[in-house]
N, C-alpha and C positions, 0 to 999 in steps of 0.2 A: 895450172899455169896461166890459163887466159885471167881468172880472178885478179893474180897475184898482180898481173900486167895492168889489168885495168885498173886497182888501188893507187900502185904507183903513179899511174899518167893521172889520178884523180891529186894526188897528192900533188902533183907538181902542176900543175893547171890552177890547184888551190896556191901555191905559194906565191908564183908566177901574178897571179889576180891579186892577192894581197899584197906583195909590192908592190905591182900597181897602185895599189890605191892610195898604199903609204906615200908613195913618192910623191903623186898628184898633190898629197894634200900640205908637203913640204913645200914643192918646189911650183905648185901653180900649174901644173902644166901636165892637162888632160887628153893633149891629145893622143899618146899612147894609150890613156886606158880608153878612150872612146876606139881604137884602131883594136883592141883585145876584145873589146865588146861586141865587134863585128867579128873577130875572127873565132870568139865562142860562140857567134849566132850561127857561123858556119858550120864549125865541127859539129855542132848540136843536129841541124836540119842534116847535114853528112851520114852522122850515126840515125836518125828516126828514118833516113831512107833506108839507110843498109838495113836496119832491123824491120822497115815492112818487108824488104824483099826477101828477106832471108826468111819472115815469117810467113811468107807467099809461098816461098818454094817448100816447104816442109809441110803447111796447112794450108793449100786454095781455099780451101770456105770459110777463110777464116777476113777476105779479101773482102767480104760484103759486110761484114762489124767495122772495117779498118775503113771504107768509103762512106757509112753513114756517119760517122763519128767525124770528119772532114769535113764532109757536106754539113753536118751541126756546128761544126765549128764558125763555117763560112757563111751562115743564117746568124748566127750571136754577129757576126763581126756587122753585118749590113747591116742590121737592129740598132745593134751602137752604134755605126756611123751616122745613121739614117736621125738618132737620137742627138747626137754632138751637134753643139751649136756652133763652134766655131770663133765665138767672137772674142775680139780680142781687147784684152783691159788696160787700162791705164799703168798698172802695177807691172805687167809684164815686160822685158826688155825691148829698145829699139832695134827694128826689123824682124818683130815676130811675126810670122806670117800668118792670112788665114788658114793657109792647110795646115801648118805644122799645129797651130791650136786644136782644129779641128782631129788630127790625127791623134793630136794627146789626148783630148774628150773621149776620143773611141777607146784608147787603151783604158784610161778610167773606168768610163762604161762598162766594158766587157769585163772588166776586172769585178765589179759588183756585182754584174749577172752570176759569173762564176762562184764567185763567193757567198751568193743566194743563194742559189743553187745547190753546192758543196754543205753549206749548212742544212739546208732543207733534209737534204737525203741523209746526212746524221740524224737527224732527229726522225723521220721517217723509220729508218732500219732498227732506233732505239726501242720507237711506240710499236713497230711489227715485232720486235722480239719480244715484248712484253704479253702481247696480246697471243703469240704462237707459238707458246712453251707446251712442252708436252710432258 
């Protein structure tokens, strides 16, 4: 039942966002999807609570994988701040700010760590299983 539940609201959250987008790119006018965009960054951090806590109350030790992975996450993010320059170019719109550049740099940033990273451990888990067939 819960499955079947969760398809549907997956379904309709997909259609909901694709109109969105469709409409935006008729009529000009994003500010509903930028107001969607916040209300999936809600339900999204909503749901990752409910499932630590739920996965708290069923496995406590499982509480100490679920704060290092946080803590690593919050270490990438200060990396790439700390790496984001900030500055702002010619090419980009009037009133761009320095933070909002800078806070873009960060998402870049961490997006390529991530992505270095995610490729590394591919190729890592490929050359271990090559090396540890039995």
């Amino acid at each position: 039942m819960a499955e079947k539940l969760s398809k549907i609201v997956l379904i309709a959250l997909l259609v909901v966002g694709a109109a969105s987008f469709i409409g935006s790119m008729f009529f000009e006018q994003y500010n509903f999807m930028i107001y969607l965009c916040y209300a999936y960054t809600f339900v999204g951090v909503l749901g990752g609570v409910a499932a630590f806590v739920m996965g708290a109350m069923s496995k406590p030790e499982a509480i100490k994988a679920t704060i290092i992975g946080v803590v690593g996450m919050g270490v990438m993010l200060g990396i790439s701040y700390a790496l984001a320059s900030g500055e702002i170019l010619k090419v980009y719109p009037e009133g761009t700010t320095e933070s909002s550049v800078k806070w873009s740099d960060t998402g870049l940033i961490m997006l390529y760590i991530i992505g270095t990273l995610s490729i590394i451990s591919v190729i890592y888990s490929g050359v271990a299983q090559l090396f540890n067939k039995d």
